[in-house]
C-alpha positions as CSV (number, residue, x, y, z in Angstrom):
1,X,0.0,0.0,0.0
2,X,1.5,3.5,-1.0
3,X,-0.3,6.3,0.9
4,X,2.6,9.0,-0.3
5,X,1.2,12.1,0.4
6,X,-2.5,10.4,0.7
7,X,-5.0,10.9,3.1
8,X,-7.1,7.5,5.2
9,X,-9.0,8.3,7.8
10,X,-11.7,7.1,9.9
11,X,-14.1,8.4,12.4
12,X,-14.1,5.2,14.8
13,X,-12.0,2.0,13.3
14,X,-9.5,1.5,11.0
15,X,-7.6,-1.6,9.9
16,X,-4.6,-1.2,7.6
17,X,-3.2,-3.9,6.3
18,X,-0.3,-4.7,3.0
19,X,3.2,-6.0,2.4
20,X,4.7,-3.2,2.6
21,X,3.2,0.2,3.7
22,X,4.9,3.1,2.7
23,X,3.3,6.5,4.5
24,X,5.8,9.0,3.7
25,X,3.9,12.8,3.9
26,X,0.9,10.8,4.5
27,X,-2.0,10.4,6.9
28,X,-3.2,7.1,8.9
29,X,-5.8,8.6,11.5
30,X,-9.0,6.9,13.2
31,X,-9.8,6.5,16.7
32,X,-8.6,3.0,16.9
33,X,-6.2,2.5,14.1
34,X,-4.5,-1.0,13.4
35,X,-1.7,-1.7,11.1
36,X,-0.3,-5.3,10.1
37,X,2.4,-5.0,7.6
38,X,5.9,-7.2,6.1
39,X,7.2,-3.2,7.0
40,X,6.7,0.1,7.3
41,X,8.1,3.4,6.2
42,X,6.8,6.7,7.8
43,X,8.9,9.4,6.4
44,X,7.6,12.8,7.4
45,X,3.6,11.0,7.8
46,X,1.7,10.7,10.5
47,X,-0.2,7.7,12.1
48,X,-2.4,8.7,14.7
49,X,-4.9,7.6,16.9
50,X,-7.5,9.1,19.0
51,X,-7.2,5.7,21.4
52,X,-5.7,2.4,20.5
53,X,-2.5,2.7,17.8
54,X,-1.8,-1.5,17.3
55,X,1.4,-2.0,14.9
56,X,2.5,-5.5,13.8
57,X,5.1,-5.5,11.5
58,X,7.0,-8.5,10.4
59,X,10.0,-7.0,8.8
60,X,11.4,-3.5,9.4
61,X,9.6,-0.7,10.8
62,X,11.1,3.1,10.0
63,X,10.0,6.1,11.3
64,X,10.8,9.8,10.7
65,X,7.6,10.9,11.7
66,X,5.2,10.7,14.0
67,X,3.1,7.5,15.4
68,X,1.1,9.1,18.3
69,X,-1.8,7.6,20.5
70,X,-4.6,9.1,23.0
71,X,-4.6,6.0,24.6
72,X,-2.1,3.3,24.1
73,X,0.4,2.4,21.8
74,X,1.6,-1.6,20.9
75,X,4.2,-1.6,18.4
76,X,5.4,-5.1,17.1
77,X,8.5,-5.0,15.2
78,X,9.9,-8.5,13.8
79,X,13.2,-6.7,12.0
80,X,14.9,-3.1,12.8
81,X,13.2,-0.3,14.2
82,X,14.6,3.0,13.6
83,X,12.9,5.8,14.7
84,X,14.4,9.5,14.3
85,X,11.0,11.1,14.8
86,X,8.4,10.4,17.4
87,X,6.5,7.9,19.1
88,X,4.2,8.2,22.0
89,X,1.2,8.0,23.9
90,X,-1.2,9.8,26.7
91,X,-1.0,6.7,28.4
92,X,1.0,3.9,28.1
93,X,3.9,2.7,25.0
94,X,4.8,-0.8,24.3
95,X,7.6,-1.9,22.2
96,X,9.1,-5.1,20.7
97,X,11.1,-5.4,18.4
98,X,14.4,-7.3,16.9
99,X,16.6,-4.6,17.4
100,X,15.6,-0.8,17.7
101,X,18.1,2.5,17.0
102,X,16.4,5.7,17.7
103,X,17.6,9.3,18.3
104,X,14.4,10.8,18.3
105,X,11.3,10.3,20.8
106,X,10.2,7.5,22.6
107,X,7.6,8.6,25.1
108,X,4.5,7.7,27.7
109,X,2.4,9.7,29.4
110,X,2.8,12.4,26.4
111,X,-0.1,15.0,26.0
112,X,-0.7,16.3,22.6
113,X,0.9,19.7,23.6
114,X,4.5,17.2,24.3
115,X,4.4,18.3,28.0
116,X,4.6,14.9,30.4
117,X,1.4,13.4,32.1
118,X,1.0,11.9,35.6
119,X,1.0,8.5,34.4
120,X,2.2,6.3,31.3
121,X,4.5,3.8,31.3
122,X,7.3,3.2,28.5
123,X,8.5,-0.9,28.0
124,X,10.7,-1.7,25.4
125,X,12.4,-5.2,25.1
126,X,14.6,-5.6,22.2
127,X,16.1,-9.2,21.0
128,X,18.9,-7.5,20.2
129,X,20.8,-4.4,20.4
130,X,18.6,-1.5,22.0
131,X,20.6,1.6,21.0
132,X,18.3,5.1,21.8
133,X,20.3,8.3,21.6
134,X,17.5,10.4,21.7
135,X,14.3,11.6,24.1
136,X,13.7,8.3,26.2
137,X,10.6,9.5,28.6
138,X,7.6,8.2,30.6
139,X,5.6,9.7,33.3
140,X,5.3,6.9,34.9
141,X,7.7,3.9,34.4
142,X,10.6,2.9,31.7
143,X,11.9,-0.6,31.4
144,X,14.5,-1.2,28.9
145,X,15.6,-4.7,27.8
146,X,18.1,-6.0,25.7
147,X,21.4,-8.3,24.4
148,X,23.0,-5.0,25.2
149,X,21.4,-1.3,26.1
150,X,23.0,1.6,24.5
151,X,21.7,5.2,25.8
152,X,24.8,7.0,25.1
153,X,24.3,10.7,24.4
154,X,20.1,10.4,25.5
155,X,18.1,12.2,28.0
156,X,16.2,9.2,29.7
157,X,13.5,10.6,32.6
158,X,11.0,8.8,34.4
159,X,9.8,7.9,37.9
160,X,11.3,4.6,38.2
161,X,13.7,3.6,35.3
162,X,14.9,-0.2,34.6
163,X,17.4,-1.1,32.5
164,X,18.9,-5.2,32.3
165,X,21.5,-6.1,29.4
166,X,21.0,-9.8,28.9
167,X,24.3,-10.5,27.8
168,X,26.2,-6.8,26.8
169,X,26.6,-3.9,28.2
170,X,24.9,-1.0,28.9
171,X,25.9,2.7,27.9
172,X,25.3,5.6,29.1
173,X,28.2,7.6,28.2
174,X,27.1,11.6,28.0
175,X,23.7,10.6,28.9
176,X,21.8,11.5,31.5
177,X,19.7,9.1,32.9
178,X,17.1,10.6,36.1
179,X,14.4,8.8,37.7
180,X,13.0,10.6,41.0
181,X,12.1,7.2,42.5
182,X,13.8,3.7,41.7
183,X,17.0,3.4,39.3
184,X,17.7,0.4,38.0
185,X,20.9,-1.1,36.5
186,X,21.2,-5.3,36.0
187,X,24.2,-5.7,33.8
188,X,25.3,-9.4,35.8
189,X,24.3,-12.4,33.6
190,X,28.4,-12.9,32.9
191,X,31.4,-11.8,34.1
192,X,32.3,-9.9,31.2
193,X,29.4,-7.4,30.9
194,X,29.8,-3.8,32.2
195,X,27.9,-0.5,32.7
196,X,30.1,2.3,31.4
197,X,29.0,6.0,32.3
198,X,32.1,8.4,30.9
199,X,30.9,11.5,31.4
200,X,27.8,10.6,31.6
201,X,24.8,11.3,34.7
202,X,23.1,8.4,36.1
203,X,20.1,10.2,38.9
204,X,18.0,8.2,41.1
205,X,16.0,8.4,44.2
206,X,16.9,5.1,45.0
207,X,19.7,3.0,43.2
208,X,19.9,-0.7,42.4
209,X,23.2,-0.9,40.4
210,X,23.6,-4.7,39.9
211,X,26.9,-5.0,37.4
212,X,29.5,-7.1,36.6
213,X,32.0,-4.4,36.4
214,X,31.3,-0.5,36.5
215,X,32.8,2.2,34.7
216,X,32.8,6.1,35.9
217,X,35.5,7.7,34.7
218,X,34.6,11.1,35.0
219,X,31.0,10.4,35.3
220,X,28.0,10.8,38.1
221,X,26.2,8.3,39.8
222,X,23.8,10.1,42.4
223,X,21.3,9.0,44.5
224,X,19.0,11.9,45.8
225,X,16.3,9.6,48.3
226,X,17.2,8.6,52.0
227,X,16.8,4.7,51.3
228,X,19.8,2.7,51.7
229,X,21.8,2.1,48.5
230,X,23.9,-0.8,47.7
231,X,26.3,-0.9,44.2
232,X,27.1,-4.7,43.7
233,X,30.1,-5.1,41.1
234,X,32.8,-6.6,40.3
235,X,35.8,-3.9,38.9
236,X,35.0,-0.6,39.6
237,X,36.7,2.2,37.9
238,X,35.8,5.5,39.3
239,X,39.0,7.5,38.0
240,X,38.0,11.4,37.7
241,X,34.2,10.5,38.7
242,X,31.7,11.0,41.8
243,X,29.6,8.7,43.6
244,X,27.7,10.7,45.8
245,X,24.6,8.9,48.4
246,X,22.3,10.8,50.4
247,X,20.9,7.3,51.5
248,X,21.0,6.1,55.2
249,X,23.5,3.7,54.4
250,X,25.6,3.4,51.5
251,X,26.8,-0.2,50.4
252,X,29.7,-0.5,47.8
253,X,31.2,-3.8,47.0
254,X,33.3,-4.3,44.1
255,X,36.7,-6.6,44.1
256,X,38.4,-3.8,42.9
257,X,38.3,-0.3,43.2
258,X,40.4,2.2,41.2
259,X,39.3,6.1,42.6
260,X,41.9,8.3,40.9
261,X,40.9,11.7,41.5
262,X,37.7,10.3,41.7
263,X,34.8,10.9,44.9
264,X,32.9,8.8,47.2
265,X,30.5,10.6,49.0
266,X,27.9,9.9,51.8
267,X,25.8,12.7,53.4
268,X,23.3,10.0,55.0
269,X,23.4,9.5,58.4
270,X,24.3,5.6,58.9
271,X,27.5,3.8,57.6
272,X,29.6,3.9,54.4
């Protein structure tokens, strides 16, 4: 189905269906829209929904536009997505996919206006590589799954953020990663699997930092709550960079510590 530059619209349901669906400069709009597809190009078009936006697409799914839902959003992506434009939803965004690079927006809890909700949650689980450079945001929660996470370079917000590499690292180099309750980290399945943060901000109210081995050179790792913290790793390279707990208690174990001009700081009142 080409719809370059084409108009299909509905006032209640729509159901889209073709090998391959090419919207670029087009329009895909109903209150419930559907879409099942061997791939999908959206270059510059727009596929919105008033409710319910439900994607299946087989192969490859690439989109430099805008897929945007008043409800919720379920995208199903067998192949690559790539997404330098936007998708979101008022209330909650679902994504799986084969492997997904995006620099643009991957959002939840996303009013029309693009100011954040109260609630909306963001899931993403990637067979492979999930690489997202971009705007990674959810009012409410954002999990993040993957053979290895890549958010090097992103702005990553939510209320409780989780992030597990199944077998890879995770990135986060010149990011800056802030969740005002619970953040995350499993990076643990092997010994060889690290989470590197050069130069890079990881923010929580709470942290969980499960790792192999953890790299801060020159990087923040902050936790801004009371609750206790504990950092679980193996090698941990902290030359040039600051890990700084307001937490009660502050557990660090790691089997060996470089700090080089680096900072650990606790301001709780219990024990470091």
């Amino acid at each position: 189905l080409n719809n370059t530059d084409g108009v299909i619209a509905a006032t209640t349901g729509l159901h889209v269906g073709g090998t391959a669906l090419d919207n670029t400069r087009g329009v895909l709009q109903a209150d419930m829209l559907r879409l099942d597809a061997a791939s999908l190009l959206n270059q510059q078009g727009t596929v919105s929904a008033g409710t319910d936006l439900t994607a299946r697409i087989s192969g490859d799914l690439t989109n430099a536009g805008l897929l945007y839902a008043g409800r919720n959003q379920q995208l199903t992506v067998g192949g690559l997505l790539s997404n330098t434009g936007s998708i979101a939803s008022v209330n909650n965004t679902t994504i799986s996919a084969g492997k997904v690079t995006s620099s643009g927006l991957l959002g939840a809890g996303v009013k029309a206006d693009g100011s954040l909700g109260t609630a909306g949650d963001l899931t993403i689980n990637a067979d492979g590589v999930l690489q997202a450079s971009g705007q990674n945001l959810a009012a409410g929660s954002a999990v993040l799954t993957g053979e290895a996470i890549d958010l090097s370079g992103s702005q990553t917000g939510a209320a409780n953020i989780g992030i597990t590499a199944r077998s890879g690292d995770v990135l986060t180099n010149k990011a800056v990663i802030s969740a005002s309750n619970v953040l995350a980290i499993t990076t643990n399945a092997n010994n060889g699997q690290s989470l590197i943060n050069n130069q890079g901000q990881l923010v929580g109210g709470q942290l969980q930092l499960n790792v192999a081995n953890l790299n801060n050179a020159s990087g923040e790792i902050v936790q801004t709550g009371t609750g206790d913290t504990v950092i679980t790793t193996g090698k941990l390279d902290n030359t040039a960079g600051r890990i700084a707990a307001n937490s009660a208690n502050l557990a660090l174990n790691a089997t060996v510590l470089t700090n080089v001009n680096g900072k650990l700081e606790h301001a709780g009142a219990g024990i470091l």
